[in-house]
N, C-alpha and C positions, 0 to 999 in steps of 0.2 A: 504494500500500500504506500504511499505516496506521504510527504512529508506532513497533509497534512491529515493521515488519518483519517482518512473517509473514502466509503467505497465508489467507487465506478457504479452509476444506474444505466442500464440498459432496458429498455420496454420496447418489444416488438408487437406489432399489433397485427395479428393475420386477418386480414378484411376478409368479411364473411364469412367464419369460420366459426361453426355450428358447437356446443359443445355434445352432440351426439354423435356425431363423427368424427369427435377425435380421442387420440388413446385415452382411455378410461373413463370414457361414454358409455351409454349400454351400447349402442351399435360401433365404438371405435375400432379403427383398422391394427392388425399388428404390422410390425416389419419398417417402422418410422422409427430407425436406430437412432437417431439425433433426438428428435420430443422424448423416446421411451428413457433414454440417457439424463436427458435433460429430467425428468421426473422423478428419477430416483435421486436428484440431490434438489428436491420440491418441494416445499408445500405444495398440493393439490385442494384445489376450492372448487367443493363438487357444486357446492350451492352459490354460482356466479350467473348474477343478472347484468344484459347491458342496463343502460339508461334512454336507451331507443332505439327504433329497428332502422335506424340508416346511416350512412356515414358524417353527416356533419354535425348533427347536434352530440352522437357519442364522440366524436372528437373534441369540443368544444369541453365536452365536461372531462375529456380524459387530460387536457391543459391548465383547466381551473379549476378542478376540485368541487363544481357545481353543476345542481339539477338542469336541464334544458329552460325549466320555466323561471329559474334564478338567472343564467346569463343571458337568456332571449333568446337562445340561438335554436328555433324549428320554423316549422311549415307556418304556422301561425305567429311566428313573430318576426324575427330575420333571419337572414343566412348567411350573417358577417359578426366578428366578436366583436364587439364596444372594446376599444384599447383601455377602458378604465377601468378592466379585470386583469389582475395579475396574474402574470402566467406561470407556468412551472420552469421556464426555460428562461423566464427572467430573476425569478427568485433562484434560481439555482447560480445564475451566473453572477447577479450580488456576494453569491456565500464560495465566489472563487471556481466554479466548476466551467467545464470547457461546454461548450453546449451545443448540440449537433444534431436535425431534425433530417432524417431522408426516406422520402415518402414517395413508393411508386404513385399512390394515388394523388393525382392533381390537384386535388380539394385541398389537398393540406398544404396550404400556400400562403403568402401575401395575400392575395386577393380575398381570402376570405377572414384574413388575421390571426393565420393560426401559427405565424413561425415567431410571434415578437422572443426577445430576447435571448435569440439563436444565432452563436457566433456563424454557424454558416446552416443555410437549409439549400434542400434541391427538393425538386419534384418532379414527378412524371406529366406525360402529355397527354398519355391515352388507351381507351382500353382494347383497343383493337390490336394494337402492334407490340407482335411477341419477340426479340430479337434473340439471337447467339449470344454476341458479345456487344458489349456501348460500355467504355470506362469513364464518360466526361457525360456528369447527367445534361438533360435539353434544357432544362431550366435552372435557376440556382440564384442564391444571395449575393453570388460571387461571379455569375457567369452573365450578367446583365451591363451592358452598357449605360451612361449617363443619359443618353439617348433615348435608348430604347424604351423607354412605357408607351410613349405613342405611338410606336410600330407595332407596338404589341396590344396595343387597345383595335389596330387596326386591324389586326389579324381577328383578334377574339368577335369583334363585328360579323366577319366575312364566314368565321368558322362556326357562329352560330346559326345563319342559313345553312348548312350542311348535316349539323347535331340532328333535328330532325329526320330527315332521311336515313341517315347511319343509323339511327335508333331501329329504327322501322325495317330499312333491306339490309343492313350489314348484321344486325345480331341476329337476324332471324334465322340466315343459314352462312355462319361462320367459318363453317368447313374451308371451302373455297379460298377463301381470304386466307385460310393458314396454310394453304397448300404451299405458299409462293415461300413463306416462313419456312419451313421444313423442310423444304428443298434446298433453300439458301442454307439453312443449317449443315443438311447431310451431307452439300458439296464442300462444304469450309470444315467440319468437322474430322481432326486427324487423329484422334482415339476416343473410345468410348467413355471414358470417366470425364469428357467434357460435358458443361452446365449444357443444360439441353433449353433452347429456345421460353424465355420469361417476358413479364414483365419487368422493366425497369434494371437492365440486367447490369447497370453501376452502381447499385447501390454496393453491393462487396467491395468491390476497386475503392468508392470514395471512403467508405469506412474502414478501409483500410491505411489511405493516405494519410485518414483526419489522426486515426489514431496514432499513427509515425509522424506526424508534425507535431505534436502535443507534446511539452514537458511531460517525463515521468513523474514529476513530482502534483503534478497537476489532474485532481478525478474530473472524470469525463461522466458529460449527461449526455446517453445517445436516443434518441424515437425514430423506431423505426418503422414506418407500415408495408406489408407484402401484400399486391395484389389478386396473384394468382389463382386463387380461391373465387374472383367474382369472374359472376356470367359477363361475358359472354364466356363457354368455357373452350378453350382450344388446346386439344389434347396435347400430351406428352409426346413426345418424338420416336420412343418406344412402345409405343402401345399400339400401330398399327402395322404388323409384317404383310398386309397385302391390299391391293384395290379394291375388294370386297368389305374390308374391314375400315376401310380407309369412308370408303362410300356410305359404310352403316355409320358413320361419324358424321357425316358431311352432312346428311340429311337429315340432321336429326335437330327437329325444328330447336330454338331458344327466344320466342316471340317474346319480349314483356308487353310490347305495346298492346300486339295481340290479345294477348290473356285479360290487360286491365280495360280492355274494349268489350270482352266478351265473344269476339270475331275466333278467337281459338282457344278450344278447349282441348285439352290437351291428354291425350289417353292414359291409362293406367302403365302399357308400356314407354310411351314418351317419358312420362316423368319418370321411371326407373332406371331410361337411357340419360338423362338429365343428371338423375345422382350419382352414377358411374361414374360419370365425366368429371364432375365435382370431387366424388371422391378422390381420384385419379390426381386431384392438384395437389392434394396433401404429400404426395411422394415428392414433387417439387419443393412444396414448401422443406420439407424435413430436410433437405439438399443444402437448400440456402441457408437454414441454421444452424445449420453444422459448419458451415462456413461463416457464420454472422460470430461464431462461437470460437472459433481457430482466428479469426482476425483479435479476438481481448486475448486469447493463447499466446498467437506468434508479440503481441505487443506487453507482454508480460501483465495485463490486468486482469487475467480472466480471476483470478484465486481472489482477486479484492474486489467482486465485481456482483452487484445484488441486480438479479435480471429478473425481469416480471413480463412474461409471454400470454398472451390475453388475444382478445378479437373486441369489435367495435359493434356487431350484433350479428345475427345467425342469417339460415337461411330455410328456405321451406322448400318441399318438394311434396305438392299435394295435400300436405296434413291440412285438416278444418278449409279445404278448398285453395286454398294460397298457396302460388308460386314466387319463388326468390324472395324478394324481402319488399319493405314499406305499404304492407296489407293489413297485417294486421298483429297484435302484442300477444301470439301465442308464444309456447317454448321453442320450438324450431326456429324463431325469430328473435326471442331475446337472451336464451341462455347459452352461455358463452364456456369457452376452458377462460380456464387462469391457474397458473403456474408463478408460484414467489421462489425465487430459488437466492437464497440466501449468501454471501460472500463465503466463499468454499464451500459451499453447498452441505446436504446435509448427509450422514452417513445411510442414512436408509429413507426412502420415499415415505411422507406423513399425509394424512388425509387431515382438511381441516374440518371443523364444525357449524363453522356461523356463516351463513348470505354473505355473500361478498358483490360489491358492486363496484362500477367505473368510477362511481363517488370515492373511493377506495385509495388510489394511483397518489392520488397527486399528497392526501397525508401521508404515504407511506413513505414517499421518496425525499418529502420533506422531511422525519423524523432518522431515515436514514443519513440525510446528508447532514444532521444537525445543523437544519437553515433556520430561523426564525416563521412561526407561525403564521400563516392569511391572516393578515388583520382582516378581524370581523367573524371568523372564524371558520368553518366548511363544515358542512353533514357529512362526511363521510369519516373514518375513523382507521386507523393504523392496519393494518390487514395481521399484521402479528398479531395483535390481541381477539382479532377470529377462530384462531387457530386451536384452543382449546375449549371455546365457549361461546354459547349462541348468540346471535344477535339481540340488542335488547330491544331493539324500534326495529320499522318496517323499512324497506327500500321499495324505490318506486321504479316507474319506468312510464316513457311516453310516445305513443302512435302519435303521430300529429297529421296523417294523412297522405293523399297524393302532393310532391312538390314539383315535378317537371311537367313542366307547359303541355307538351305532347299526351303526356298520361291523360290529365284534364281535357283536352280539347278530343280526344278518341274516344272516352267514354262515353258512355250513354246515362243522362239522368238520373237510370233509377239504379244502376251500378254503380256510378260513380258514390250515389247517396251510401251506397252497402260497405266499398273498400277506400273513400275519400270521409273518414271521420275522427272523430280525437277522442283518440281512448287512454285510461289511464289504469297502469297495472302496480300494483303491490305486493309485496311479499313478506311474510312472518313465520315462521317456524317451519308447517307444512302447510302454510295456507298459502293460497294467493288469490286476489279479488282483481276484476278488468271490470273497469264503470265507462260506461257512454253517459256523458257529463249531461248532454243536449238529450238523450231520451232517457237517461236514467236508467238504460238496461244494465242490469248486475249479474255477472257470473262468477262463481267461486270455485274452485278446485284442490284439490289436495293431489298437489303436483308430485309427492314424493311418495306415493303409492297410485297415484294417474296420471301418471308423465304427458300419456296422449291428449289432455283433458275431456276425458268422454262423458263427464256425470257432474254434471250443475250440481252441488251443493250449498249454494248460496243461502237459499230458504228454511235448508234444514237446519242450518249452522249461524244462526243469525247474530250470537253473540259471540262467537269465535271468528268471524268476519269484520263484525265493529269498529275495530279499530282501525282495520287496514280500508275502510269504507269511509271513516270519518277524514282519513288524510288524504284518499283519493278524490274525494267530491271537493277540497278546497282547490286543491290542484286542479281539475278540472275547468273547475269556475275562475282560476288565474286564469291561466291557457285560454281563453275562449273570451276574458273579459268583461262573464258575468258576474252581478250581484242575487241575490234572491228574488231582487223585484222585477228582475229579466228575465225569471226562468219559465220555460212552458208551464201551464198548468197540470200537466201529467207529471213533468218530471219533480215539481214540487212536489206532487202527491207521493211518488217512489221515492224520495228521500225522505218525505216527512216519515215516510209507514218505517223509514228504519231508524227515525229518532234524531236527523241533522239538523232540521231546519222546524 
């Protein structure tokens, strides 16, 4: 460790990465030597909720330590941070740490305010294009000219006439489009242990640099997000030996616009071919960590180095009708892995006890790096002290609806009314309640004996619900920017009958 006694943070965040598909889910895969390694020097947090089923508002809270409806950042309020939240990347870098954001996904940019206080950030461009090798990322804190925002304001113009269409014909059948990827790969590829065609395929190279430019004496905050894992999905470079196999890939529909129009429904074999493919990224991903994990090795941090491996929310294939994500706050879409793996890790893999959330991150790695506290202070709570005992309050989580234009304008009416609404979900022990704020419909479940949630017990259970009902109807009413004297008169009557209002 470094002179001045404090670990190296590391948090990789696998975008869309379900915590039932991965190792020690009930459906997770074996043979991911890099997670399975990684897990035996872990805390494992079985009981891990996002704080929403899409990528920017759980981003938002994975930087500041706050709910979506505390920094504003969803469908219903904005979809840029206010700079007068403090970040985790700025308080770390106050308390002397080196601080380094690299995010295949785009979002996580300037433009949406999510690199402040990062000596250097990159981002990716897009999710179409799976490359070999790119060691200098497309965009970057460092790789922008003084110039350049109005050439870049005029691109983003010109590229947002095209985001529709690409929505619509490029993800529908993606095959094609990766053929030309694969090829390039197979003919530049000169042994088989090379990185097989990714997204964002600089993020290793740059974290490798940053960390060899870096005083040893100096801990390092690294964030990193992996793509790989989100639709559209374009196979592994190994999983097809022939044109037949090649062609059952190619065709095999990835509509979202489709689905959230109604226009395609999608068979019970589609969506099974859907999950394969999905699953199939996780052997990628396990590649790149093993290499995210060999770069703190070769730079001599890894031994002083507390990493925390998570996702940003899940993803759905069919369950309760929904595909991919931003439909709806079941578990396929909110429950996530997370993995604490501690500076030298621990000698045998430990399962934790208490709900763990994204509110979670940003105390932890504060108390790790012994920075000074958020003034004002944060709901979430040190994740070590979950680790032997339950949570004592609920953690929340928020649907805030359809956000891209396209989605809205292809629906129809009375679908859109069904998968375009704001729901709010909570969690306590083995409870969890989801409240539609505007109709006041309630459902409850007891997720850890009905993972699938098949059996409403909301009505039977009315004071074992209570509490998680009492915190989800204020949240509601924030989000949406009612009072009681706005509310319908039905939904008055379903919260008066459970004692709110």
């Amino acid at each position: 460790m470094g002179a001045t006694d404090r670990p190296n943070l590391l948090v990789v965040v696998l975008d869309c990465v379900r915590a039932w598909d991965f190792p020690g889910g009930p459906d997770g895969p074996s043979g991911l030597e890099n997670i399975e390694a990684l897990r035996r020097e872990s805390w494992d947090f079985p009981r891990a909720a996002s704080v929403a089923h899409w990528t920017v508002p759980s981003h938002a809270t994975l930087f500041t330590g706050l709910y979506p409806w505390q920094h504003g950042v969803h469908a219903k309020g904005k979809l840029a941070l206010d700079p007068s939240f403090p970040q985790i990347g700025t308080l770390l870098r106050e308390s002397g740490y080196r601080t380094l954001s690299l995010s295949a996904n785009g979002l996580i940019s300037p433009t949406l305010g999510f690199t402040a206080g990062c000596d250097r950030a990159a981002w990716g461009v897009s999710l179409f294009n799976r490359v070999s090798e790119r060691s200098v990322p497309p965009q970057g804190s460092d790789t922008k000219s003084a110039g350049s925002a109005a050439a870049e304001g005029f691109v983003r113009e010109r590229l947002k006439s095209l985001s529709y269409w690409a929505a619509v014909y490029l993800a529908r059948y993606p095959g094609p489009w990766d053929f030309g990827t694969r090829l390039i790969h197979k003919i530049r590829r000169e042994d088989a242990s090379a990185m097989p065609p990714r997204m964002a395929p600089w993020v290793e190279p740059t974290l490798e640099r940053c960390l060899q430019e870096t005083p040893a004496d100096q801990p390092v905050y690294c964030f990193i997000n992996l793509l790989d894992a989100h639709e559209p999905y374009l196979s592994g470079i190994d999983e097809m030996p022939g044109w037949s196999e090649w062609w059952d890939y190619a065709s095999t529909r990835q509509d979202r616009l489709g689905w959230v129009s109604g226009e395609w429904k999608p068979t019970p074999p589609e969506l099974d071919r859907l999950h394969q493919l999905y699953r199939g990224t996780l052997e990628l991903l396990d590649r790149r960590i093993g290499r995210i994990i060999q770069a703190f090795k070769q730079a001599g941090r890894w031994d002083d180095t507390l990493m925390i491996l998570t996702s940003d929310h899940g993803q759905a294939f069919g369950e309760h009708q929904c595909l991919f994500h931003i439909t709806d706050i079941d578990e396929p879409e909110l429950r996530i892995p997370l993995l604490l793996r501690p500076p030298r890790g621990l000698d045998q893999p430990r399962s934790a006890v208490g709900w763990a959330s994204l509110i979670d991150i940003v105390p932890t790695l504060l108390a790790a790096a012994g920075a000074p506290e958020r003034a004002g202070g944060l709901p979430g709570v040190n994740l070590f002290s979950l680790t032997d005992q339950p949570r004592g309050d609920p953690i929340y989580a928020l649907g805030d609806g359809l956000v891209h234009a396209p989605d809205a304008a292809r629906a129809p009416a009375e679908r859109k009314a069904l998968i375009d609404r704001v729901l709010v979900g909570a969690y306590l022990n083995h409870r969890k309640v989801v409240l539609d704020p505007r109709s006041g419909e309630v459902r409850g479940f007891d997720v850890v004996n009905d993972r699938i949630e098949g059996r409403n017990i909301a009505e039977s259970d009315r004071a074992g619900f209570a509490p998680l009902l009492d915190g989800a109807s204020g949240i509601g009413r924030k989000v949406l920017g009612l009072d009681e004297s706005s509310m319908d008169a039905d939904v008055e009557d379903r919260l008066r009958s459970w004692g709110y209002i």
